[in-house]
C-alpha positions as CSV (number, residue, x, y, z in Angstrom):
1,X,0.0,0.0,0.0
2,X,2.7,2.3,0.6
3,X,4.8,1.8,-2.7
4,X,0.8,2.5,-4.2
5,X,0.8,5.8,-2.6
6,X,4.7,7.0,-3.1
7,X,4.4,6.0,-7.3
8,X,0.3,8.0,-6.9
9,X,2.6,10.9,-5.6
10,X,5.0,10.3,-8.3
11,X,2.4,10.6,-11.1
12,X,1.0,13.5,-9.1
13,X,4.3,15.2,-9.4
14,X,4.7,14.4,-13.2
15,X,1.6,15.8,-13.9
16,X,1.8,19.1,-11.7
17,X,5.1,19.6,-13.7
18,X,3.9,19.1,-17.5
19,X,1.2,22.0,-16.3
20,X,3.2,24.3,-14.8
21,X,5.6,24.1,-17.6
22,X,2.6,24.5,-19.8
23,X,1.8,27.5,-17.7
24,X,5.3,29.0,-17.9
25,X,5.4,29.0,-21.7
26,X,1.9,29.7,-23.3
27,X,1.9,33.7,-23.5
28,X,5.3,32.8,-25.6
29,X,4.7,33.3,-29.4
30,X,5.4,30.4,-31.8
31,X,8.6,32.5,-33.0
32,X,9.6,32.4,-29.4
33,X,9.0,29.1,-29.0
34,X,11.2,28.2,-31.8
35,X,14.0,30.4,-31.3
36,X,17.4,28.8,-30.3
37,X,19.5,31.7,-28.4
38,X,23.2,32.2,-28.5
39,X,24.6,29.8,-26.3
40,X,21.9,26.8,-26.6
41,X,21.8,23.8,-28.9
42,X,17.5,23.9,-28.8
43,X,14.9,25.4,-28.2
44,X,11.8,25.6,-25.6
45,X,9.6,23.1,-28.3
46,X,12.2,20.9,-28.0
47,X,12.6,20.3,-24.5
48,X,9.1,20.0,-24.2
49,X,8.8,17.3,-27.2
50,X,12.2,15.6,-25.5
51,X,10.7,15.4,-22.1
52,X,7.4,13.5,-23.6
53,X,10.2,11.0,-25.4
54,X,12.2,10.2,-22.7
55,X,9.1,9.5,-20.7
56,X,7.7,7.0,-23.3
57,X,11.2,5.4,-23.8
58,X,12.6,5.4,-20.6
59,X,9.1,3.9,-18.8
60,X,7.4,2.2,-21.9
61,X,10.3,1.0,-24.4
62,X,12.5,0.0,-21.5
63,X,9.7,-2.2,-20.1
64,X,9.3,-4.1,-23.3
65,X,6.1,-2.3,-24.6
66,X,5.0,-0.2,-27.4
67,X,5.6,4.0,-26.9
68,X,2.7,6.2,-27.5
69,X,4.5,8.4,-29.8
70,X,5.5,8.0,-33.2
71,X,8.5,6.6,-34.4
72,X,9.0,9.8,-36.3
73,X,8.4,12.1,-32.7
74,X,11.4,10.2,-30.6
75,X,13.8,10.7,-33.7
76,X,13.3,13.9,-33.7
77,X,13.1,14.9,-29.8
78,X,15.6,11.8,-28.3
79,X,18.9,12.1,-26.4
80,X,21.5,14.0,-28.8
81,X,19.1,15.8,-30.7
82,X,18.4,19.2,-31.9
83,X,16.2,20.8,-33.8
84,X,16.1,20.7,-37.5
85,X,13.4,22.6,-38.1
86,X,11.0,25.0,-36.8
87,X,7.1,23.7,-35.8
88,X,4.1,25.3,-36.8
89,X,1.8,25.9,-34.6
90,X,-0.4,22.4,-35.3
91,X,2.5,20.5,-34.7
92,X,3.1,22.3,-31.6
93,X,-0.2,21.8,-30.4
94,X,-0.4,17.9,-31.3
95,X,2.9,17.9,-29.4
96,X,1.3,19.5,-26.0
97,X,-1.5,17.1,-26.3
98,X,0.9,14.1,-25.9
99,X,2.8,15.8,-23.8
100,X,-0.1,16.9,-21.2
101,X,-2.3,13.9,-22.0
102,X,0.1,11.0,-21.9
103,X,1.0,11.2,-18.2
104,X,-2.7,10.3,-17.6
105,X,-2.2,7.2,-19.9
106,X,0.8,6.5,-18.2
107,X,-0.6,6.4,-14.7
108,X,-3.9,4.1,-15.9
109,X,-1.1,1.3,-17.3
110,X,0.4,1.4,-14.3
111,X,-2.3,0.8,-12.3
112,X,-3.6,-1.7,-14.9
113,X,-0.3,-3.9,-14.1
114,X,1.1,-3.6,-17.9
115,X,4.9,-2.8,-16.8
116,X,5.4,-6.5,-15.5
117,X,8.8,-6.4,-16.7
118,X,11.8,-3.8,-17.1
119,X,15.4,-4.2,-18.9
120,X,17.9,-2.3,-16.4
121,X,19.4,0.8,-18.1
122,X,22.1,3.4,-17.0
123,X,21.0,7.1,-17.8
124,X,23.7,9.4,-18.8
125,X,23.4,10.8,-14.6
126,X,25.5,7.6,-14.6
127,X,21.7,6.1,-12.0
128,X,20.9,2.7,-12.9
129,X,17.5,2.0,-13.7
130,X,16.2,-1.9,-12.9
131,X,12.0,-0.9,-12.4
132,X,9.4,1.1,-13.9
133,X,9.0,2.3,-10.3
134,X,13.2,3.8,-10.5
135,X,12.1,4.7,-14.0
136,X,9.6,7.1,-13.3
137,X,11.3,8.5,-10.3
138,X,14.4,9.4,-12.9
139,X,11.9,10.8,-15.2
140,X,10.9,13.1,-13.1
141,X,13.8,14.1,-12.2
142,X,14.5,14.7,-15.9
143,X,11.7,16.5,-15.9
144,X,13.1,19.0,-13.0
145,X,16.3,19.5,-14.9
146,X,14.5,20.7,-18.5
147,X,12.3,22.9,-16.1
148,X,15.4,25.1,-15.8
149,X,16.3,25.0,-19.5
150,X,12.7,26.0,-20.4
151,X,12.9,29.1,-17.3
152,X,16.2,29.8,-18.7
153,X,15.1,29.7,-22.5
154,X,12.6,31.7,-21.5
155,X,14.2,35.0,-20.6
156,X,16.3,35.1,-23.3
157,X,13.3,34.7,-26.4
């Protein structure tokens, strides 16, 4: 019952942070959104689309199972990326669909038992992963870190 409550808090968490990112960025124009400063190898669309691919592959594709995002998306937005293009604005709003909606989805699998199994992985933090339970923990912690790129992308768009 605990571990039930701590991962309930941990999806809590994930959510509250997709919105308030959300919040941060939507008075931003699409030009500002796009825009890659002096100094930065991406932009805020990009963080945003990366932090929805690292969720499905770290949680989903690590566990064996399908990701809810095209093949095409986690090209584009994986590890070592950087944007080749700018979006228009209905790619950018298909992309903060997925991005606030597939927490959601993520959450009801858990709960519906579908990560029965998980193939151990070491991020780049040099934190081994062995469970969808470490998974998501890392993810949101992931999540933290691309906060501060979007706050500091932010002030200078």
């Amino acid at each position: 019952m605990a571990n039930l409550i701590f991962m309930n808090k941990q999806f809590e968490i994930l959510k509250a942070n997709r919105v308030l990112i959300l919040k941060i960025i939507e008075n931003l124009s699409l030009e500002q959104l796009n825009k890659i400063p002096n100094g930065f190898k991406n932009n805020i669309v990009w963080n945003l689309a990366h932090l929805t691919v690292t969720q499905q592959l770290l949680c989903y594709e690590k566990s064996g199972l399908s990701t809810l995002v095209s093949t095409d998306t986690i090209t584009s937005y994986k590890k070592g990326t950087a944007p080749g293009k700018d979006v228009s604005k209905e790619e950018f709003e298909h992309l903060k669909v997925e991005f606030l909606q597939l927490p959601n989805k993520f959450a009801e699998d858990f709960r519906s038992n579908v990560f029965t199994t998980y193939n151990s992985y070491t991020t780049s933090a040099n934190v081994t992963l062995n469970n969808i339970q470490d998974a998501l923990e890392f993810n949101n912690f992931h999540e933290g870190i691309h906060l501060g790129a979007i706050m500091s992308l932010k002030k200078l768009v």
